[in-house]
C-alpha positions in Angstrom: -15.9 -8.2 -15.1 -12.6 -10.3 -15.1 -11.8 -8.4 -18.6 -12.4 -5.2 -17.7 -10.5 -5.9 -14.3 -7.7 -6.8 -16.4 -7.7 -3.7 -19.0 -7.6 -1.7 -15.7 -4.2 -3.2 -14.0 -2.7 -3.3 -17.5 -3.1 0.3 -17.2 -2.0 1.1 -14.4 1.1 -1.4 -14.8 1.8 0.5 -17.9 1.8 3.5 -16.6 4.0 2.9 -13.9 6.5 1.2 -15.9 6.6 3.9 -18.2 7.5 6.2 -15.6 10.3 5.2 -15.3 11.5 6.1 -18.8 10.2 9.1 -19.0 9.7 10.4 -15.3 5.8 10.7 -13.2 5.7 14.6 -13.8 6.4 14.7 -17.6 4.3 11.5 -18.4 1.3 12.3 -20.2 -2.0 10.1 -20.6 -1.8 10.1 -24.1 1.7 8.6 -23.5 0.2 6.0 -21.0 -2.9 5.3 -23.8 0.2 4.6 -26.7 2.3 2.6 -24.4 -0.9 0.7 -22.9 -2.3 0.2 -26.9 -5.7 1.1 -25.7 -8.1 4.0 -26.7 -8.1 7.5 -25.1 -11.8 6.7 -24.1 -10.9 3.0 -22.3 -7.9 5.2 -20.7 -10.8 7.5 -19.4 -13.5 4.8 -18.1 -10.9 3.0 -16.1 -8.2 6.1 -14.8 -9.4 9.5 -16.0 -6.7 11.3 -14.0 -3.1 10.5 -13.4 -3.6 10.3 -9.4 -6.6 7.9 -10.6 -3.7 6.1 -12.1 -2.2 5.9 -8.7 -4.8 5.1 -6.5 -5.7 2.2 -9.2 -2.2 1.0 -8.9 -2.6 0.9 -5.0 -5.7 -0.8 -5.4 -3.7 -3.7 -7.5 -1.3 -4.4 -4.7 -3.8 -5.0 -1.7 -5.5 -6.8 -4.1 -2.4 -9.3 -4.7 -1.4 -8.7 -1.0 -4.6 -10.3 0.2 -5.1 -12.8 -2.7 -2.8 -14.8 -0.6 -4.8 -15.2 2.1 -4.4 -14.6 5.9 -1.7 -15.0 8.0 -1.6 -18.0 10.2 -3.3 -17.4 13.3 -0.7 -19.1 15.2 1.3 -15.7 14.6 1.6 -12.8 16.7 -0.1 -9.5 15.4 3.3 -7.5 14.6 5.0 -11.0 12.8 1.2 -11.0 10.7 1.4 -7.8 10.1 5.2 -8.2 8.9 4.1 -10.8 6.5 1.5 -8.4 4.8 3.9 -6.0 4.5 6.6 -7.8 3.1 4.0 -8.9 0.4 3.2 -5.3 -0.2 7.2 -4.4 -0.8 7.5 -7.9 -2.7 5.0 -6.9 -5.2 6.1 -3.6 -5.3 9.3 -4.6 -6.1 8.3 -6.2 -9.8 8.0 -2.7 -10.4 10.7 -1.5 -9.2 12.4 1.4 -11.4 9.0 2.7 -12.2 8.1 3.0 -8.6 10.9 5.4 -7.6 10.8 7.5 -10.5 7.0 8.3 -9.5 8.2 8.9 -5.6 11.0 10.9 -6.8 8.4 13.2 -8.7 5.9 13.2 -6.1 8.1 14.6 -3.2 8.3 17.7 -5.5 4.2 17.7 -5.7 2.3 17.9 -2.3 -1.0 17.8 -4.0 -0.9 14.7 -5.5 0.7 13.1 -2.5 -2.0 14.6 -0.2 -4.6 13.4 -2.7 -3.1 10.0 -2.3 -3.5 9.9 1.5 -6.8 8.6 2.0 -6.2 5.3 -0.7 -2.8 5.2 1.6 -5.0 5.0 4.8 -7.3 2.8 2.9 -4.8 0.1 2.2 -3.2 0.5 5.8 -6.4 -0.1 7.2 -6.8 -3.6 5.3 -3.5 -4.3 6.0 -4.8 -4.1 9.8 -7.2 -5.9 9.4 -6.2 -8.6 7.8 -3.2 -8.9 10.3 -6.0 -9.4 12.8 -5.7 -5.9 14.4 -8.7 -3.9 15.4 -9.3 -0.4 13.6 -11.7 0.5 15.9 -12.4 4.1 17.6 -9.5 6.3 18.5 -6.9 3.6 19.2 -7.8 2.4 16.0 -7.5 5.4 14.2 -3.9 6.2 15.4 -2.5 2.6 14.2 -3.9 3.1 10.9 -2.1 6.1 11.0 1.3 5.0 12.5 1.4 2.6 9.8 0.7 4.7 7.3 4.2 6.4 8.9 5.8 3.1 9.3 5.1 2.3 5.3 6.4 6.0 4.5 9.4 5.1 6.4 10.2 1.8 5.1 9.6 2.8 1.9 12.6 5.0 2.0 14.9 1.7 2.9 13.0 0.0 0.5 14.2 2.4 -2.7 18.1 2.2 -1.4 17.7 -2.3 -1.2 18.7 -4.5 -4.4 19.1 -7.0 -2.3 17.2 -10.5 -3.7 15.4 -11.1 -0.2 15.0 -7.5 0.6 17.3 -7.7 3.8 17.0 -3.8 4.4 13.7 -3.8 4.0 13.0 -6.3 6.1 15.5 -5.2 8.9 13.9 -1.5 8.9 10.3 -3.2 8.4 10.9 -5.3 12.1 12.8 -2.3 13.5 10.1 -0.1 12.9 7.1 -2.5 13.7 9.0 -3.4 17.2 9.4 0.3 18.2 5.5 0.5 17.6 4.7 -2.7 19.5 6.9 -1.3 22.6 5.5 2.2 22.0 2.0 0.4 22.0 2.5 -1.8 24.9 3.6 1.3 27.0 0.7 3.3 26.5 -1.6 0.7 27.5 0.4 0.0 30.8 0.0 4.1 31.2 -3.3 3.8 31.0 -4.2 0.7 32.9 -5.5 -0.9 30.3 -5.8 -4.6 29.3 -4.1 -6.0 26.0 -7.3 -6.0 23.5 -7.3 -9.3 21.7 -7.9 -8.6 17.8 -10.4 -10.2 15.6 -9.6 -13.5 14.4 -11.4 -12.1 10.8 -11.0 -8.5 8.9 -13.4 -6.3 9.6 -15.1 -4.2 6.5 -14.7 -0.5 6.8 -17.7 1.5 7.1 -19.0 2.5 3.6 -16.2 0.9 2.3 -15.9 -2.0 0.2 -12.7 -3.3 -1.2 -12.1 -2.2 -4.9 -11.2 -4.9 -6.9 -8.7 -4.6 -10.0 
């Protein structure tokens, strides 16, 4: 399992570092096979598609985000789920040039960026989780989803910072968590409600299991 786990994230590493030589659109498989030095069929078993390449990729990162372990409990919600972000955009960042080349290319190609949505929500919803933030019912449905915006939105500060620690990221990472916090907090007091406390573990999705590569 551990081997063919690691065939797999080779893959997908070489495939987005490639990218950025030769661009997301333009790159073919048999390209990403060569570059990889693995057979068309191993290329097929693990990724047969290029958004399989993609989601795979995605998969990777949650899968070093939450190798780490869990935030301290001691934490409030928004700085532990500033912690699990910053440890997406750190990893992210070992892969830097190949990274933007594929988002330049996909925000000419809807498809593929709507085909990615559900492995976005996927990893947004762990991310949640592990923060110690219900994704239960309807409230829990819309912070999956204003994260999901939140990542899209940090992403873009994330593409303009060469900074070593990341300083834009960060600052637009705490802006935009704080404005969903407040926006949060607001719409509780609207409706009465009482702060929810989160689980103190990560709850499993329903028919979901995390993929591990």
């Amino acid at each position: 399992m551990a081997k063919k786990a690691d065939t797999a994230n080779h893959i997908v590493t070489t495939a987005v570092d490639l990218a950025a030589e030769k661009g997301w659109r333009t790159l073919s498989l048999a390209d990403i096979a060569q570059a990889a030095r693995v057979p068309m069929s191993a290329l097929y078993r693990h990724c047969p598609t290029k958004p399989a390449l993609l989601a795979g990729f995605s998969r990777m990162i949650d899968q070093a985000v939450l190798s780490e372990g869990l935030p301290s409990a001691d934490e409030s919600p928004r700085d532990r789920l500033f912690d699990l972000m910053m440890r997406r955009f750190d990893v992210l960042s070992a892969h830097r040039a190949g990274v933007k080349a594929i988002l330049r290319d996909l925000r000419r190609d809807p498809l593929t960026t709507v085909l990615q949505a559900r492995q976005l929500e996927l990893s947004m919803r762990w991310t949640l989780q592990s923060a110690g933030i219900s994704t239960a019912g309807l409230l829990g449905r819309a912070r999956v989803q204003a994260l999901c915006l939140i990542y899209g939105l940090v992403l873009r500060a994330w593409e303009q910072d060469d900074s070593p620690e990341l300083d834009r990221t960060m600052k637009a990472l705490d802006q935009r968590l704080r404005q969903a916090e407040q926006w949060q907090n607001s719409f509780g007091r609207r409706r009465g409600e009482r702060p929810v406390e989160p689980p103190s573990q990560p709850e499993t999705p329903a028919g979901q299991e995390p993929t591990v590569h």
